[in-house]
C-alpha positions in Angstrom: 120.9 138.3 121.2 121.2 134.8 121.9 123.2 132.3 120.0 123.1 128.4 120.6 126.4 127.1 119.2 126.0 124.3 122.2 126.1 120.9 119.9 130.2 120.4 119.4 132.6 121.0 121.1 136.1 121.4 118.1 137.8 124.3 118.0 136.6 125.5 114.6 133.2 125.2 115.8 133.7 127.4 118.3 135.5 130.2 116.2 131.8 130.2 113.7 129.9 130.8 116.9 132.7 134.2 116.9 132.4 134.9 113.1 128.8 134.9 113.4 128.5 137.0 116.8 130.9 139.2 115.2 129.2 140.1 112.0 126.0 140.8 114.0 127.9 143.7 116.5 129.8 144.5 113.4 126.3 146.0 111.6 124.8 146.8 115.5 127.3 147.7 117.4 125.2 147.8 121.0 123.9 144.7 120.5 124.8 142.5 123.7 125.2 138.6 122.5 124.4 135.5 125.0 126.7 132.8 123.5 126.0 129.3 124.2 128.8 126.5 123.9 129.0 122.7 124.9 131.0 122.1 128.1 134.2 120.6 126.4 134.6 123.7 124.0 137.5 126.0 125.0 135.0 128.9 126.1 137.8 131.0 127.0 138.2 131.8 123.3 134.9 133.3 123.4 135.1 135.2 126.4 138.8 136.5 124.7 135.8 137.8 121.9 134.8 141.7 122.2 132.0 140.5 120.4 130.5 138.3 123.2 129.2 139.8 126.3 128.2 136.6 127.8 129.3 132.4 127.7 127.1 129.5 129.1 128.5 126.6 129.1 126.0 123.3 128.3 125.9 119.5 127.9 123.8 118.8 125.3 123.5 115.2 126.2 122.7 115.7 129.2 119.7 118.5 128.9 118.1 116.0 125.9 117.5 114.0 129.2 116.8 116.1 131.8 114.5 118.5 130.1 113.1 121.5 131.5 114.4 120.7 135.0 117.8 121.3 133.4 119.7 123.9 136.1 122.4 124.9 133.0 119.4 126.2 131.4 117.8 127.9 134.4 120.8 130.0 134.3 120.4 131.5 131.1 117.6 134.4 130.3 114.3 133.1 128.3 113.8 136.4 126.3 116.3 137.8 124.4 115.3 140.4 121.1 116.9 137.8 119.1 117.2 134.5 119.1 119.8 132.6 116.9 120.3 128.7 116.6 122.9 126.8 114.6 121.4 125.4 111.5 123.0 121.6 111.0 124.3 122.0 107.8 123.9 117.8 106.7 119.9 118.1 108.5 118.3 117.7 111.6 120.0 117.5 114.7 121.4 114.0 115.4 119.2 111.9 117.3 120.8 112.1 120.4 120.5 116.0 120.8 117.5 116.4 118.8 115.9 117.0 121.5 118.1 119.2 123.3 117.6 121.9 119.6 113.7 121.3 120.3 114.0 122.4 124.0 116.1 125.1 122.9 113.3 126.0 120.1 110.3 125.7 122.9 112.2 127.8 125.7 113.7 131.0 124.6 111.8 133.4 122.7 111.8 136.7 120.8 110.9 139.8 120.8 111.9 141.5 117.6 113.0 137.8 115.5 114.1 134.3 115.9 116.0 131.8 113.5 119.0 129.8 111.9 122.4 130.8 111.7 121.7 130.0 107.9 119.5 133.0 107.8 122.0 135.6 107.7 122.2 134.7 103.9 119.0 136.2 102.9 118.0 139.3 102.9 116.5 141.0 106.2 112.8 141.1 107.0 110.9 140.9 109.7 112.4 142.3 112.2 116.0 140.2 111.2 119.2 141.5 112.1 121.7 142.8 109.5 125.0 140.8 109.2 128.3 142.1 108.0 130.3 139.4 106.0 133.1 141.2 105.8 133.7 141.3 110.0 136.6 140.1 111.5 137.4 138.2 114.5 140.1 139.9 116.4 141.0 138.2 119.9 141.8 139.8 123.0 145.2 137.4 123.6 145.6 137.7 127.6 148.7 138.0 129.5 149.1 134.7 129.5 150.0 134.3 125.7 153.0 136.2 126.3 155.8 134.9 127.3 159.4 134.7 126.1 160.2 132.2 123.0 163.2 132.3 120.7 160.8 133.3 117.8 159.9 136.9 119.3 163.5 138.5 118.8 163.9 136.6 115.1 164.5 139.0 112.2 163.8 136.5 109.9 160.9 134.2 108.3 159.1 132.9 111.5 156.6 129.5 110.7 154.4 128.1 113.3 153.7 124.2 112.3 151.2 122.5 113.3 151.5 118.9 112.3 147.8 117.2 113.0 144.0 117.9 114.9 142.3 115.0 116.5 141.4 112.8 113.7 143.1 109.3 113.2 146.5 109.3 111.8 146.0 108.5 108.1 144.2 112.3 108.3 147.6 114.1 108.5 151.2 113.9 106.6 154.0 111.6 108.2 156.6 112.9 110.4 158.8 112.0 107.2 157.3 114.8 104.8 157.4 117.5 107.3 161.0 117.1 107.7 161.6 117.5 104.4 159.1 120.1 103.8 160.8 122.3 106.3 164.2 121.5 104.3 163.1 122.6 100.8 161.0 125.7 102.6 164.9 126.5 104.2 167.0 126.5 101.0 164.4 129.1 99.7 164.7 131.2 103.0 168.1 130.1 104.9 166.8 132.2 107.8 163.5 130.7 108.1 162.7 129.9 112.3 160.4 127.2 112.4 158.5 126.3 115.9 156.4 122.8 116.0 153.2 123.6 118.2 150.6 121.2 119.3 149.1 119.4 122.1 149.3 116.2 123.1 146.1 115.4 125.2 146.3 116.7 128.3 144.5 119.8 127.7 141.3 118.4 125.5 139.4 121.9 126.1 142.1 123.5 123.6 143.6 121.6 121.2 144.7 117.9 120.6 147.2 116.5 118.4 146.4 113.0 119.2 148.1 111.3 116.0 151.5 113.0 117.3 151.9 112.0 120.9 155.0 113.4 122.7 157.1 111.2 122.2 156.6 111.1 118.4 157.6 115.0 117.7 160.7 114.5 120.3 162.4 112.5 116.8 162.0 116.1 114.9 163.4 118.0 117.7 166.2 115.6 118.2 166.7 115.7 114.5 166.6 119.7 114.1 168.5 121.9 116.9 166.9 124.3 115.5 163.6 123.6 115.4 161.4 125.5 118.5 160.1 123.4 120.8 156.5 125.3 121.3 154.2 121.7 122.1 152.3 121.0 125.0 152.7 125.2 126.4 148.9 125.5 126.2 146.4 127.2 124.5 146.9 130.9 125.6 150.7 130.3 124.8 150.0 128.9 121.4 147.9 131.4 120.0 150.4 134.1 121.2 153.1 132.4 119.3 151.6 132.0 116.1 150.9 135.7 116.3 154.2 135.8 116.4 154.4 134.2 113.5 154.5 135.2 109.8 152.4 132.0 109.0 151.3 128.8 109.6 151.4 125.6 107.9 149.2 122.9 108.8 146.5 120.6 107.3 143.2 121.1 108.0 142.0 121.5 111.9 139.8 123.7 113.6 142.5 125.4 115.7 144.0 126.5 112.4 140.7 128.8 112.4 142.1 130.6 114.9 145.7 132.0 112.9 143.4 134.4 111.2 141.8 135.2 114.3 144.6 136.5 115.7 146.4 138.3 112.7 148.2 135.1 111.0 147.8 134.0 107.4 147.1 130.2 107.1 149.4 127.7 104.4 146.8 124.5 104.5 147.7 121.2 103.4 144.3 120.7 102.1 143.1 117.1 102.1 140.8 115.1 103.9 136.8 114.9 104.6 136.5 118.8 104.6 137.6 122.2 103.1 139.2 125.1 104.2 136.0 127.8 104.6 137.1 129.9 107.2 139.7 132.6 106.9 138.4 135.8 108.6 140.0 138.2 106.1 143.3 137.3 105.9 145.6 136.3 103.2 145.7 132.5 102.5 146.9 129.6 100.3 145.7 126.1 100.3 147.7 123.4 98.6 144.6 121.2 97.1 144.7 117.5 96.9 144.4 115.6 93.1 141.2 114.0 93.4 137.5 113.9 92.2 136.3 112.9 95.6 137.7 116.0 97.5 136.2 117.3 99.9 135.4 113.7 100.8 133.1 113.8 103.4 130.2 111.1 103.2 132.1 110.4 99.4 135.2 109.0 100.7 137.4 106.5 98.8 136.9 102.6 100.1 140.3 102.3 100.0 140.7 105.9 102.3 138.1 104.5 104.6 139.4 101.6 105.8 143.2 103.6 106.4 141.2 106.3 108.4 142.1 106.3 111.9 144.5 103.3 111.5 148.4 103.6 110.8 148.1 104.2 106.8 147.2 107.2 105.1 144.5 109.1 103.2 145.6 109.0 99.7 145.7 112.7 99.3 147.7 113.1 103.0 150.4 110.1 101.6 154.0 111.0 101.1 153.3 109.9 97.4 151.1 112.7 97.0 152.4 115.4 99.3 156.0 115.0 98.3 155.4 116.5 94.8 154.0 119.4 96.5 156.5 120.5 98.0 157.5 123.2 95.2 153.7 124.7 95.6 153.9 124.9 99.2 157.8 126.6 98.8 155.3 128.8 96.3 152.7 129.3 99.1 155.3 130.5 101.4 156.4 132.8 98.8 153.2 134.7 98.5 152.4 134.6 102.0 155.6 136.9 102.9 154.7 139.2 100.4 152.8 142.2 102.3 151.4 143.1 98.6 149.4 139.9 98.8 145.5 140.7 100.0 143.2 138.3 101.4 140.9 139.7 98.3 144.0 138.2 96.0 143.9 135.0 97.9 139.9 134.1 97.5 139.9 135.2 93.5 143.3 132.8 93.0 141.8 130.1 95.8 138.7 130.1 93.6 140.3 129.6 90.1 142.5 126.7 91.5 139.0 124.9 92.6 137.2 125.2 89.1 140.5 124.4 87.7 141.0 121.3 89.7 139.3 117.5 89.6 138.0 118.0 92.5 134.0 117.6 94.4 133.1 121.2 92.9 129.7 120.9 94.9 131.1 120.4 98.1 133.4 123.5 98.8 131.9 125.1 102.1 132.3 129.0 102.8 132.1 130.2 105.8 131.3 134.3 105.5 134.1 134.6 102.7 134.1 137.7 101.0 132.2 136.5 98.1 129.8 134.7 100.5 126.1 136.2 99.0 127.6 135.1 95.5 
């Protein structure tokens, strides 16, 4: 099978392209899958995938120009048995790569069935594949996500933080909140170990924190001795210390796909342009935002739009509206230590706190959830 995931490169893309190429194996289990990402994506998480057999790394740009003289493409096979492309979920491809998807569409055929990514929601026919909604992505950490930090040995609580992605500042909560979030979460749990992860730009095919440069999280770490210094180690070294953890808290980011990926439950800070919509089976709790235009993407707020990517806030991501939170998320924590607490448990009470809330009802995205087909 070949999959084209090759438009963006973000994190969270990347962990769909595994999702999908693990809920195909999951119902064939021979099945060899041909992955194909964009040449900024971290393909090491892929090739980390037992579900992937193969990576090829594109430009998508660059192929809409060169066409079929393209040498990435000469190195990939024309015929596969199946043939899977990523189905923009707002329409066609952008203009710029539009006609990189219509290469892609002319050059590699089928021999059993070809189609969308969306596909997998109807049922088989044809010659489709079957795909398991219930698979889980399960990384291969290598050696080098081990190493020795002061949260392995902890007996207590251990929280991994993550405090932004690579949106504009107003996307994330101030520096401010998190201190005292981490406060209220310690007088519930006095032996709670926090470690702050992140990155700060020098390695753009992980992760980047760009709203929270270096020298920005050195004020938390001056301000809490006992706060784990865990930013700027990399990407192998962050994923193998937030399976270390019993959680993590962060708003919403791609890389945050990946705590579920590697055994973590995820505490989201929900607010923003999109939704949480991929959890990959494990327990969860997302602290919604008050608001009618939530998830706002393509509905946001005047007001929110001119503060994106600028020194002021989102509304929802303010210290006005976070800091009466703060009891939920103390809640959140609550739930996510409890081993009685089943990512089944987490969708049906996720769900109920949707309908219940004024919120963009139509909007909510799932991504293979366990009530996906409903």
């Amino acid at each position: 099978m070949l999959i084209n995931w090759g438009y963006y490169f973000a994190v969270g893309h990347v962990v769909e392209a595994l999702k999908i190429a693990h809920g195909y194996v999951a119902k064939m289990p021979d099945l060899e899958v041909h992955l194909i990402l964009p040449q900024q994506a971290p393909a090491d998480l892929a090739r980390a995938s037992p579900a992937v057999s193969r990576v090829y790394t594109v430009n998508p740009y660059a192929i809409a120009q060169e066409g079929e003289s393209s040498i990435a493409l000469a190195c990939i096979p024309r015929v596969f048995d199946y043939v899977v492309e990523y189905d923009f979920p707002e329409g066609p491809a952008p203009p710029a790569i539009a006609p990189f998807a219509e290469l892609f569409e002319r050059r590699f055929l089928a021999r059993r069935w070809k189609g969308s990514s969306n596909d997998r929601y109807v049922l088989p026919e044809g010659g489709q594949p079957e795909y398991d909604f219930n698979a889980t992505v399960s990384l291969t950490l290598p050696d080098a996500a081990r190493f020795a930090s002061p949260m392995n040995d902890h007996r207590g609580p251990k929280i991994a933080l993550l405090l932004a992605g690579g949106g504009g500042a107003g996307a994330y909560p101030s520096l401010g909140f998190w201190q005292r979030m981490c406060a209220a979460i310690r007088r519930e749990f006095p032996d709670v170990r926090f470690a702050l992860t992140g990155q700060s730009g020098a390695e753009r095919r992980g992760t980047y924190t760009s709203s929270y440069p270096r020298a920005a999280v050195n004020a938390l770490f001056d301000a809490d001795a006992e706060l784990v210094d865990a930013y700027d180690i990399g990407l192998w070294r962050q994923l193998g210390l937030i399976a270390e953890c019993d959680m993590l808290i962060s708003p919403h980011t791609g890389f945050s796909f990946l705590a579920p990926c590697v055994g973590t439950p995820w505490l989201a800070l929900s607010g923003g342009h999109w939704s949480e919509y991929l959890m990959n089976g494990r327990p969860f709790y997302c602290v919604l935002p008050r608001c009618e235009r939530y998830p706002c993407r393509g509905f946001i707020k005047p007001e929110c739009r001119v503060k994106y990517g600028g020194d002021d806030y989102f509304e929802c991501m303010s210290d006005r509206a976070l800091e009466p939170k703060i009891a939920e998320i103390v809640a959140g924590v609550r739930k996510l230590k409890d081993p009685s607490f089943s990512y089944e448990m987490a969708v049906a009470e996720h769900l109920e706190r949707v309908q219940k809330g004024t919120l963009r009802h139509d909007a909510f995205r799932f991504f293979d959830w366990w009530q996906a087909k409903d």
